[in-house]
C-alpha positions in Angstrom: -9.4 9.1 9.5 -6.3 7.3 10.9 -4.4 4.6 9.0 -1.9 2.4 11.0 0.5 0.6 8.8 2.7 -2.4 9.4 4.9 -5.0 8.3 8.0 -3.5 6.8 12.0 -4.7 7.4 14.9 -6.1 6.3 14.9 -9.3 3.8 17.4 -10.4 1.2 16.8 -10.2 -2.6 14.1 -13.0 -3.4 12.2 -13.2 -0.3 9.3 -11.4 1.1 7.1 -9.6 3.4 3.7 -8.9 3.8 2.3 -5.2 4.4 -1.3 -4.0 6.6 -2.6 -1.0 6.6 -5.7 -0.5 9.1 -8.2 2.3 8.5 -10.5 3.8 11.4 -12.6 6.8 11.2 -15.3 8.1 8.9 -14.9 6.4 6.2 -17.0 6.3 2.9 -17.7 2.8 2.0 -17.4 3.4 -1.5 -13.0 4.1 -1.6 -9.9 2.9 -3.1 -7.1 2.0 -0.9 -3.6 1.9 -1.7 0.2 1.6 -1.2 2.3 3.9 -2.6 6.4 3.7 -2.1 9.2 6.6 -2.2 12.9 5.9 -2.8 15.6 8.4 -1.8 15.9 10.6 -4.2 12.8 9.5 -6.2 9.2 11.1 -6.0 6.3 8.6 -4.6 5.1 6.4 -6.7 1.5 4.3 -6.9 2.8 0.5 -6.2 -0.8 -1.4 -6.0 -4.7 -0.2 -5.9 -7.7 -1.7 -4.7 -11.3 -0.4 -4.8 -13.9 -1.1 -2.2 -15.3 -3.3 -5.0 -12.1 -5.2 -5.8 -10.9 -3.6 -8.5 -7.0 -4.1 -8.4 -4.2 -2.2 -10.8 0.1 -2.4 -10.1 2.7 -0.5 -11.1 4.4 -2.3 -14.0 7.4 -2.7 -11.7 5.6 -5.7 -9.3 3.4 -6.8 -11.4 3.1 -10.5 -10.8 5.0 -10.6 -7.6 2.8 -8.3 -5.8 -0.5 -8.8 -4.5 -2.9 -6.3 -3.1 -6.1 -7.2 -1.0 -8.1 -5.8 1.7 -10.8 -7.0 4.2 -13.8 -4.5 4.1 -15.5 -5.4 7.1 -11.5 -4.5 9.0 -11.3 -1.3 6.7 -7.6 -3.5 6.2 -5.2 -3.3 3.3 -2.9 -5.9 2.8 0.3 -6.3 0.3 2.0 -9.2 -0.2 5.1 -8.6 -1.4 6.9 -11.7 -3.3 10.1 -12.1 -5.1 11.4 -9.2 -4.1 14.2 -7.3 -5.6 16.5 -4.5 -3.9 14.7 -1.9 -6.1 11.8 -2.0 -3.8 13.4 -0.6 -1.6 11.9 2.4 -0.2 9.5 3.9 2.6 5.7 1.9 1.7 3.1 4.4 2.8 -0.6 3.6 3.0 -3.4 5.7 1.3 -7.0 5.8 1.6 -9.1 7.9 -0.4 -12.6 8.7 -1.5 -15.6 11.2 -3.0 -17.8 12.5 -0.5 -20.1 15.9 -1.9 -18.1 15.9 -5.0 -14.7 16.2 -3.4 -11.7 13.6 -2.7 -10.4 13.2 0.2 -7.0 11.8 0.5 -5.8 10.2 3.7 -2.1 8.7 4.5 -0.5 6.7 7.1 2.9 7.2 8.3 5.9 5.0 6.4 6.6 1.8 7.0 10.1 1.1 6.1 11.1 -1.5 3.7 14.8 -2.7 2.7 15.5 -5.1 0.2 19.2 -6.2 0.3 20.9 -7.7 -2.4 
């Protein structure tokens, strides 16, 4: 499984940008994808969710300024990032994981780069 990520930069305090994430491979249909951020100096943290079914949940942080979505039949993730402060600053990366024979398989893309100035 390879996931190819896109969309980070540079934008000032209030403005946004919109993350994809694009999954090829062998891929369950039944999975959750994700976006996950790290901070220097701070461990990676979950920032949005989405099951293959829809299900959405958000770190308390972007709640109501983020939105997650994906496009099943692409095996895309998008995140559309809104009002956005210079605490979100931090490398975004992509996740993609799901059960197959009772184990989880756990798949990431390489950082996209976002900078939030303020």
């Amino acid at each position: 499984v390879q996931l190819q990520a896109s969309g980070g930069g540079l934008v000032q305090a209030g403005g946004s940008l919109r993350l994809s994430c694009a999954a090829s491979g062998s891929i369950s249909s039944i999975n959750t994808m994700g976006w996950y951020r790290q901070a220097p100096g701070n461990q990676r943290e979950l920032v949005a969710g989405i099951t293959s079914a829809g299900t959405t949940n958000y770190a308390d942080s972007v709640k109501g300024r983020f939105t997650i979505s994906r496009d099943n039949a692409k095996n895309t993730v998008y995140l559309q990032m809104n009002s956005l402060k210079p605490e979100d600053t931090g490398v975004y990366h992509c996740n993609l994981n799901f059960v197959r024979l009772f184990r989880r398989y756990d798949h990431w893309g390489q950082g996209t780069l976002v900078t939030v100035s303020s």
